[in-house]
C-alpha positions as CSV (number, residue, x, y, z in Angstrom):
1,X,206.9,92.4,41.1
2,X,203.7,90.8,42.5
3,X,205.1,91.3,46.1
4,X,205.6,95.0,45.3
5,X,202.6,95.7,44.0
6,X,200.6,94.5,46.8
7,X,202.8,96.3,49.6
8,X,201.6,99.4,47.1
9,X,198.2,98.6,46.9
10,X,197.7,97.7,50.7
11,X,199.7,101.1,51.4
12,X,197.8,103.3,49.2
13,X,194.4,102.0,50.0
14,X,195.0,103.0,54.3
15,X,196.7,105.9,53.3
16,X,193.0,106.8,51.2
17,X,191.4,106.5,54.3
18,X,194.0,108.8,56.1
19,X,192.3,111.8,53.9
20,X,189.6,113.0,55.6
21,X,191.1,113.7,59.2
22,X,194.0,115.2,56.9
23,X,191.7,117.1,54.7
24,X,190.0,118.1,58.1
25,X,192.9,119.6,59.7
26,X,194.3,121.4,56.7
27,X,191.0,123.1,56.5
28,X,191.0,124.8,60.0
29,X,194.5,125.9,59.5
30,X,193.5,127.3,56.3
31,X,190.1,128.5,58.2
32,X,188.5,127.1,55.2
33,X,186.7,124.8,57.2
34,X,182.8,125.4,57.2
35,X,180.9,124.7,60.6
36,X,177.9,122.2,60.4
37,X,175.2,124.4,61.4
38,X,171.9,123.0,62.9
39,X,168.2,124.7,61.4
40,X,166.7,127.0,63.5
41,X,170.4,128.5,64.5
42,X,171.3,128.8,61.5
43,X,169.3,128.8,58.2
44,X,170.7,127.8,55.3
45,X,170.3,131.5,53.7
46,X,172.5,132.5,56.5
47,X,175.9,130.1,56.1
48,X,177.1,132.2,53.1
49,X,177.6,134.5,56.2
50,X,179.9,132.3,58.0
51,X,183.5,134.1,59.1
52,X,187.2,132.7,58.6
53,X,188.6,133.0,62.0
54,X,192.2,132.2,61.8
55,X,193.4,131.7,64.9
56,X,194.6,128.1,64.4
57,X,196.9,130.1,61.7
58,X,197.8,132.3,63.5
59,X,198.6,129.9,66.5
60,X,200.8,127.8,64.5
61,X,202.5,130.4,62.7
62,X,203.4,131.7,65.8
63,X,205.2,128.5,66.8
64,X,206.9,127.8,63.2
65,X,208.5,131.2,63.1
66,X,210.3,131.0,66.5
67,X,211.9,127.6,65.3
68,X,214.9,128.1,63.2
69,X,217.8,125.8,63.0
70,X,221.0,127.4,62.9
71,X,223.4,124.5,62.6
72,X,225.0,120.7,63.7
73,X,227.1,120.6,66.2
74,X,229.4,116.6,66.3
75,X,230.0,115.4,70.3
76,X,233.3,117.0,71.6
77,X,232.9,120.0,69.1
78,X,232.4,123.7,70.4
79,X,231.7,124.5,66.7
80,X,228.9,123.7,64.4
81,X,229.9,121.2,61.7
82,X,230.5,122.9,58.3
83,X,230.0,119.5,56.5
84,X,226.2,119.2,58.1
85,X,225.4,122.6,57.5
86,X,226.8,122.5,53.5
87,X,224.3,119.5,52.9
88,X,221.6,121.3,54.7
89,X,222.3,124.3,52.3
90,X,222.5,122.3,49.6
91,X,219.2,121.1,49.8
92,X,217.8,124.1,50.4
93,X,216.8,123.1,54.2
94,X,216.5,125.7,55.8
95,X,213.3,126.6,53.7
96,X,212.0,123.5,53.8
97,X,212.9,121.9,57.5
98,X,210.0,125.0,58.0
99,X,207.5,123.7,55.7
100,X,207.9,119.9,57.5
101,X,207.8,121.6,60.9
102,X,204.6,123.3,59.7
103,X,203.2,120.1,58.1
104,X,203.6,118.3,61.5
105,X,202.1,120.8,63.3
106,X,198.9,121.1,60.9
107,X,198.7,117.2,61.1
108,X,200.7,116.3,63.7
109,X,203.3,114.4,61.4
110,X,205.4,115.1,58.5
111,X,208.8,113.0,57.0
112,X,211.6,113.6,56.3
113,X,213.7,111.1,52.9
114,X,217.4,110.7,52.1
115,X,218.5,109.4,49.0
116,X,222.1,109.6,47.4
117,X,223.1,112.3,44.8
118,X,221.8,111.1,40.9
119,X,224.9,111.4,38.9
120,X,222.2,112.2,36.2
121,X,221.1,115.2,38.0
122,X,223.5,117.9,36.6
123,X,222.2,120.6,39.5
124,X,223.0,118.1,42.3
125,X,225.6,118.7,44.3
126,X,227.7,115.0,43.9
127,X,229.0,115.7,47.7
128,X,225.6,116.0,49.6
129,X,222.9,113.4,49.9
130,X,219.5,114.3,48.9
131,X,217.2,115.6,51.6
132,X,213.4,116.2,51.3
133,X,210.8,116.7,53.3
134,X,207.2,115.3,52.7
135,X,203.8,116.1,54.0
136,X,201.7,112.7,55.2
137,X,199.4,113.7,52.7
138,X,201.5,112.0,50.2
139,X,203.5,109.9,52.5
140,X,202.4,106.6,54.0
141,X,205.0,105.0,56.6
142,X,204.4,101.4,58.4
143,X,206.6,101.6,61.6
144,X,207.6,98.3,63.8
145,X,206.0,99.3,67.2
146,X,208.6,98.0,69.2
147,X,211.7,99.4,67.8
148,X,209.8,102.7,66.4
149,X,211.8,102.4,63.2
150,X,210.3,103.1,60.2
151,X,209.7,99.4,58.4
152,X,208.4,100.8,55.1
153,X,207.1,103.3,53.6
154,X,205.1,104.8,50.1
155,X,205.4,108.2,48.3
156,X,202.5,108.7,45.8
157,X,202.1,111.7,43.2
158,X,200.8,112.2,40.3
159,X,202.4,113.7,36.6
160,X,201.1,116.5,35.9
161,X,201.4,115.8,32.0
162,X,198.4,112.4,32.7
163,X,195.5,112.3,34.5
164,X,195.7,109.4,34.9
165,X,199.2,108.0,35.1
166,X,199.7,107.8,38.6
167,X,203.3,107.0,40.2
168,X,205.0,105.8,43.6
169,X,208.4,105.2,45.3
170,X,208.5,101.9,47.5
171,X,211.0,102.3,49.9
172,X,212.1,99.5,51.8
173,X,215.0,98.1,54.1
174,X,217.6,98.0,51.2
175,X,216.2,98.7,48.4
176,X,214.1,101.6,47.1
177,X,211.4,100.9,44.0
178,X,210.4,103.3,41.2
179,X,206.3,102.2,40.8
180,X,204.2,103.5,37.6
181,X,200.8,102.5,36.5
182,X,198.3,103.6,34.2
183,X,195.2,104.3,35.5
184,X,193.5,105.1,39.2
185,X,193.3,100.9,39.3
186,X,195.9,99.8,36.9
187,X,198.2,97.4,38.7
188,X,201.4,98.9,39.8
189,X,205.0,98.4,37.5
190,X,208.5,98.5,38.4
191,X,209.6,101.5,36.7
192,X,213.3,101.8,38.1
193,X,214.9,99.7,41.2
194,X,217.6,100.9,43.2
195,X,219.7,98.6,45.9
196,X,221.4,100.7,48.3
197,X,221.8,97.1,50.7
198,X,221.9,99.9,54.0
199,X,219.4,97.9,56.1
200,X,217.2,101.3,57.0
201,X,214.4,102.6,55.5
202,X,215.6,106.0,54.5
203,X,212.5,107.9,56.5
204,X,211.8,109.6,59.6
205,X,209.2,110.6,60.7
206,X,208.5,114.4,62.2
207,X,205.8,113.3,64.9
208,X,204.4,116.3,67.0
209,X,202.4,115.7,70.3
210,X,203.4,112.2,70.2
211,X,202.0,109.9,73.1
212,X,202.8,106.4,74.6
213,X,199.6,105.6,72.9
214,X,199.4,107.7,70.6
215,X,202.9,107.0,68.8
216,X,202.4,108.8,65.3
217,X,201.2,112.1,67.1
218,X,198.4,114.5,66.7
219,X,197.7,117.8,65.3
220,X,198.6,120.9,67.1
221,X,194.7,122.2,66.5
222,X,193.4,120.4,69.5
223,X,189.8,119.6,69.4
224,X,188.9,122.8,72.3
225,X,190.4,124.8,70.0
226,X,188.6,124.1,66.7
227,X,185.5,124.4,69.5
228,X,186.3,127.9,69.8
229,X,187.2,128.4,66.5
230,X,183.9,127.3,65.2
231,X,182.0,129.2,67.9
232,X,183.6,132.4,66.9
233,X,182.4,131.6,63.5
234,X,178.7,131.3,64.3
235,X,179.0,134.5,66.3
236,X,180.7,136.4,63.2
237,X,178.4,135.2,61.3
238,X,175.2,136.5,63.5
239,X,176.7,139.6,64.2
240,X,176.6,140.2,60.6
241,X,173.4,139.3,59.9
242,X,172.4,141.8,62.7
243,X,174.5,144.2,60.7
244,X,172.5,143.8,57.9
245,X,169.0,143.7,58.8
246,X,169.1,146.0,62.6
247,X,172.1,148.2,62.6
248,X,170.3,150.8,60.1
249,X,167.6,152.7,61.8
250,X,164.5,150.7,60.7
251,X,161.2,153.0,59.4
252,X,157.6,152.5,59.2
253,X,155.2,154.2,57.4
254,X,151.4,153.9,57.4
255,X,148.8,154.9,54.8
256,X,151.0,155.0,52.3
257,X,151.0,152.9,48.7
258,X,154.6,151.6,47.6
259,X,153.4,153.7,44.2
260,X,154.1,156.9,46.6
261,X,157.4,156.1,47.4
262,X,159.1,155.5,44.0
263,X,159.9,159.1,41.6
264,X,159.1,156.5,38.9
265,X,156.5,153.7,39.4
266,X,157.3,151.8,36.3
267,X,161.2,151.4,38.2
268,X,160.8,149.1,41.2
269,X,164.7,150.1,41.7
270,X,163.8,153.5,42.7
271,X,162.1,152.4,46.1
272,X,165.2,151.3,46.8
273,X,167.1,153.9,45.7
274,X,165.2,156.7,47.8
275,X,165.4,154.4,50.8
276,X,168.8,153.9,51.0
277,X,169.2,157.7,50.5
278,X,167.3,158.0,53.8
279,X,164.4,160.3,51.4
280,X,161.0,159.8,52.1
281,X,158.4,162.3,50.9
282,X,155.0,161.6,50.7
283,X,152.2,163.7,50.3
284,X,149.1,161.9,51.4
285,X,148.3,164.3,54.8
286,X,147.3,160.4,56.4
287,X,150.2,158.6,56.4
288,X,152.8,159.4,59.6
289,X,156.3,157.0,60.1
290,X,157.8,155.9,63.0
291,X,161.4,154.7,63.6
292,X,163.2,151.8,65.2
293,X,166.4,152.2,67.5
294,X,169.6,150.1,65.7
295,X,170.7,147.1,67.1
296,X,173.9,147.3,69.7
297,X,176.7,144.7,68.6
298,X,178.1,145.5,71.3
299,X,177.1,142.0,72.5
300,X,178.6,140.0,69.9
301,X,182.0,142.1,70.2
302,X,181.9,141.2,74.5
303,X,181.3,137.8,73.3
304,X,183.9,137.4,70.4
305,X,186.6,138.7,73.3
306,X,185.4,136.3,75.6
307,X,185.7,133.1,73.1
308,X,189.8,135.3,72.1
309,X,190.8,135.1,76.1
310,X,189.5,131.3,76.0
311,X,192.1,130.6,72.8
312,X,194.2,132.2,74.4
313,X,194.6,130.5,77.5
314,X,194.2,127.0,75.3
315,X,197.3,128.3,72.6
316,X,199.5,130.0,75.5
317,X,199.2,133.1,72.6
318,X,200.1,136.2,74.2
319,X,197.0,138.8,74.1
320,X,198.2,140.8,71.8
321,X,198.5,137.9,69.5
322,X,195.0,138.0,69.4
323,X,194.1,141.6,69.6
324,X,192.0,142.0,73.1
325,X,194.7,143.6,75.0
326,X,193.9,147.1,75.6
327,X,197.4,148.4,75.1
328,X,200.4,147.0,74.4
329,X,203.3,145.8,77.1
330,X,205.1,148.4,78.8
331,X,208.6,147.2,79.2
332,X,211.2,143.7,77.6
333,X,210.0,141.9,80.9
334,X,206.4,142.3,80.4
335,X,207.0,141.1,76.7
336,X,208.9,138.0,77.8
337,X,206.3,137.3,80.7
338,X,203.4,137.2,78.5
339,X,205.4,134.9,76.0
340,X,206.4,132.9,78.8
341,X,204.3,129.9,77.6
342,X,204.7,130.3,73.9
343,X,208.4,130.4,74.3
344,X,208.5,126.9,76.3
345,X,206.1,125.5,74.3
346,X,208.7,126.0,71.6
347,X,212.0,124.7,73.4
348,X,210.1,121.5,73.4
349,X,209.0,121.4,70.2
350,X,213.2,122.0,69.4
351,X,213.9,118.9,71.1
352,X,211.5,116.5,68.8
353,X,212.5,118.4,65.7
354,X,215.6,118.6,66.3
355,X,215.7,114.5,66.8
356,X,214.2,114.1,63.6
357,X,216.9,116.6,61.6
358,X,219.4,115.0,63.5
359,X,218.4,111.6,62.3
360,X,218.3,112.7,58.8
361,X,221.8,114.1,58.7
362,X,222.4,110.4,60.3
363,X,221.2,108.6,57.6
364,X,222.8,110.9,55.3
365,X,226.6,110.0,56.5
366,X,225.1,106.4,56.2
367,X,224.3,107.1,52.7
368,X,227.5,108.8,51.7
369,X,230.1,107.3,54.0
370,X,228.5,103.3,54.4
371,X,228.3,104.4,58.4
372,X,227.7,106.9,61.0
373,X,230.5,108.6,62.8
374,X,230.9,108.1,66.3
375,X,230.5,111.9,67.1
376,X,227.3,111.9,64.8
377,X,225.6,109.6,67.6
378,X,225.5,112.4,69.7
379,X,224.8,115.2,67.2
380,X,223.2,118.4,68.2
381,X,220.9,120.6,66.7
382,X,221.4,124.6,67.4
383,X,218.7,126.3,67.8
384,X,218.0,130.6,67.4
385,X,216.7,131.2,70.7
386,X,212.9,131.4,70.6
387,X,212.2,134.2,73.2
388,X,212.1,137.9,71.9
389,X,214.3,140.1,74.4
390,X,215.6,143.1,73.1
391,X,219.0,143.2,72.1
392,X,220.7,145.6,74.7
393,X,219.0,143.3,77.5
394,X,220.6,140.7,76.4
395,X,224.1,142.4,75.8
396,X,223.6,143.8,79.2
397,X,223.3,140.5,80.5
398,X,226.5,138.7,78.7
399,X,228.6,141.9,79.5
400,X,228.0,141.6,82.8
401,X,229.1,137.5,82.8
402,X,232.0,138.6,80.6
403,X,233.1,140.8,83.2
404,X,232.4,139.0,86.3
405,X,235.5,136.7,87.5
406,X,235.4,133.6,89.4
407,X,237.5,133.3,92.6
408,X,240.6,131.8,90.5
409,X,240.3,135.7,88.6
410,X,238.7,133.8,85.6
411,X,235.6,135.4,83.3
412,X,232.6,133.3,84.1
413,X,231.7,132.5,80.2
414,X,234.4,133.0,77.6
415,X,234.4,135.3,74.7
416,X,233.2,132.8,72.5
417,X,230.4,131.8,74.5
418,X,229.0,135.5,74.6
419,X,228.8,135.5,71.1
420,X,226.7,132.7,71.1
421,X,224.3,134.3,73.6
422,X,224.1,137.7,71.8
423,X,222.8,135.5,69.0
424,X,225.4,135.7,66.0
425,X,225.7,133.0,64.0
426,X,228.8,130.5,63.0
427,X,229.9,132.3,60.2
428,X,230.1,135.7,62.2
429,X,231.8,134.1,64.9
430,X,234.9,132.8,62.6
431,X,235.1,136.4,61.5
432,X,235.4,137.5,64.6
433,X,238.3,135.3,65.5
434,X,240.1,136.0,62.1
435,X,239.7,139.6,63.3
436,X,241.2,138.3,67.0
437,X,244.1,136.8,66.0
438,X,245.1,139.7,63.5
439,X,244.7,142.7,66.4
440,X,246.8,142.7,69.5
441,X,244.7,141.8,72.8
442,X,241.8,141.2,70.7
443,X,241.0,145.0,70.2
444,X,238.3,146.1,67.4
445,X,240.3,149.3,67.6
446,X,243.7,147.5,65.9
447,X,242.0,146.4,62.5
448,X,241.7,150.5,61.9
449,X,244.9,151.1,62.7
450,X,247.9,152.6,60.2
451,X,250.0,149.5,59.9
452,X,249.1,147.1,57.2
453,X,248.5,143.5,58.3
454,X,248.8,140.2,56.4
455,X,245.6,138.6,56.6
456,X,245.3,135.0,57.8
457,X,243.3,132.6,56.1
458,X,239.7,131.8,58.1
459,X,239.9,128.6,59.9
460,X,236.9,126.5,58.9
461,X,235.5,124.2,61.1
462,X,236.9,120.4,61.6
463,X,235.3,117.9,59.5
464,X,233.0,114.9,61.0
465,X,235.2,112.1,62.4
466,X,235.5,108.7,61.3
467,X,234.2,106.0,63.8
């Protein structure tokens, strides 16, 4: 108990000092972040004036939604793996594989657990392990730097029902530990243990913009970028103090007593209530006005466009992303071209995800079977495609390869594979073949016809081999 509680104590204290750089990046993503302002530029009447720009939101948003898994496919399969998918499901994954994805983008990593199905739990399904995903904000991992395998690892929340009752899960090699203490400095307890003798920790890690020395990654809000985003605050927030004080027509009036201005002297409001009606009368024949021009933003707006394009070209964002496009792309190829960057940027971002999901399914055969299939080494992750092209350019496209026939009078992609490309998904493509082997030749035109058909029953796809 002594061992565990100073593997807990040791985790939890470096993971406190993990906070601030955590803290740090949630705030710009939230554009909550407020931007250390020196004197003269900025006085300190003038910060409650500071904008939210949200362009690292907006940036990352635009990356999360293009990723969406879409199933498993085993090595040697042409179909995705109904097995995988049903434990996805069953842990609601394809909500949450966004929220990690999101998590590693904000702070450049995010985990994901595996645990087997409590028989306690009477909403579990008994057939799938347990997958979450957890934000390093609550996570703390130690991983051996030559393997790169997680060596252990430290959940910590708190119960909402005690301030201060704070709890912990251990995990470790083969056994994962249920911690509880009371009190921020209590010492730690062994609540529940659990041996699961599986020689893994059951983590991995979702690591974005990893680096050969940089192993646990780093936030997708790159330092030029909160640079712009913070200089685009400062401008915002001048351009509305200019709006305040110089884009009403300024007056001036001489020889005249405050007394004059006000229909009731005793009411200072009313000075201010006939100015901002634009109602000046005065009778004292001395007293003449004069008027200032208002201050052009224009300047601020040329600048805040300027500091757009330079996010712009930092995020790969298409303009309109950011609004400082004059009009909006003509045609599907001007669309794609402008996306052209974005659209990479997120086929590699599939191929580090898609490890990490992969390696979770892993460890959930390991966890539910006692070892990984053969096929499963090789597992693939399939992926919507992230690039936007309208959907009679790409039906254009896969007609065309259906069509075309290689010199041995055979189509260049089979039916099957121009399904895939026109984008429908698993399910839709067993329905399809139900509906093919029913209808002679294949032909949507025979399921209408007058002659009743016995229905077959829907193949489902082959279940993960043994090793």
């Amino acid at each position: 108990m002594t061992a565990y509680n100073d593997i807990a104590n040791d985790m939890a204290s470096r993971h406190g000092r993990d906070k601030t750089a955590l803290e740090t990046d949630r705030s710009y993503y939230d554009s909550t972040y407020r931007v250390t302002a020196i004197g003269i530029a900025t006085p300190e009447e003038m910060r409650q004036l500071l904008a939210h720009i949200g362009w690292s939101r907006s940036y990352l948003d635009a990356i999360e939604e293009r990723l969406d898994p879409e199933g498993f496919r085993l090595a040697g399969r042409s179909k995705a793996d109904k097995r995988l998918w049903d434990w996805w499901e069953a842990n609601n994954m394809t909500v949450n594989a966004g929220m990690g994805m999101l998590e590693a983008l904000i702070h450049g990593r995010a985990y994901g657990t595996v645990a087997a199905p409590d028989p306690a739990d009477d909403l579990a399904d008994p057939d799938a392990p347990v997958l979450r995903i957890e934000s390093p904000r609550s996570l703390m991992v130690d991983t051996d730097i030559v393997t790169g395998r997680v060596k252990k690892a430290l959940r910590l929340y708190t119960e909402s029902d005690a301030a201060h009752a704070e709890r912990a899960t251990l995990l470790l090699p083969n056994e994962t530990v249920l911690l509880k203490r009371s009190g921020a400095n209590g010492p730690w307890m062994v609540d529940r243990h659990v041996e699961h003798n599986l020689n893994r920790v059951l983590v991995v890690p979702i690591v974005n913009r990893a680096r050969l020395t940089l192993p646990k990654g780093e936030s997708e809000i790159t330092p030029e970028l909160r640079s712009i985003s913070d200089t685009a605050a400062r401008t915002m927030m001048n351009m509305q103090a200019a709006a305040e004080l110089m884009a009403v027509p300024q007056r001036l009036l001489f020889g005249v007593a405050q007394e004059a201005l006000a229909a009731n002297p005793e009411s200072p409001g009313s000075v201010l209530e006939a100015y901002l009606a634009r109602i000046i009368a005065v009778e004292d024949p001395e007293a003449h006005a004069m008027q200032f021009a208002a201050a052009d933003l224009r300047n601020f707006v040329e600048v805040l466009g300027e500091l757009a394009k330079q996010a712009a070209s930092i995020t790969g964002l298409p303009p309109q992303y950011l609004s400082f496009a004059s009009d909006n792309p003509s045609s599907a190829e001007a669309i794609r071209s402008s996306e052209s960057r974005l659209v990479k940027k997120c086929e590699r971002k599939q191929r580090v995800f898609g490890w990490a999901f992969e390696e979770m399914l892993r460890l959930g055969m390991l966890v539910m079977d006692g070892k990984i299939s053969k096929p499963a080494r090789r597992l693939e992750t399939i992926w919507r495609d992230p690039a936007t092209p309208t959907f009679a350019s790409k039906a254009d496209a896969v007609v065309k390869l259906a069509s075309a026939q290689t010199p041995e009078g055979k189509p260049i992609i089979p039916v099957e594979r121009a399904r895939i490309d026109l984008g429908y998904s698993d399910e839709e493509r067993r329905e399809m073949e139900a509906w093919d082997n029913q209808s002679p030749n294949g032909r949507l035109s025979a399921l209408y016809a007058p002659q009743v058909q016995e229905t077959t029953a829907q193949p489902d796809a082959p279940e993960a081999e043994a090793a």
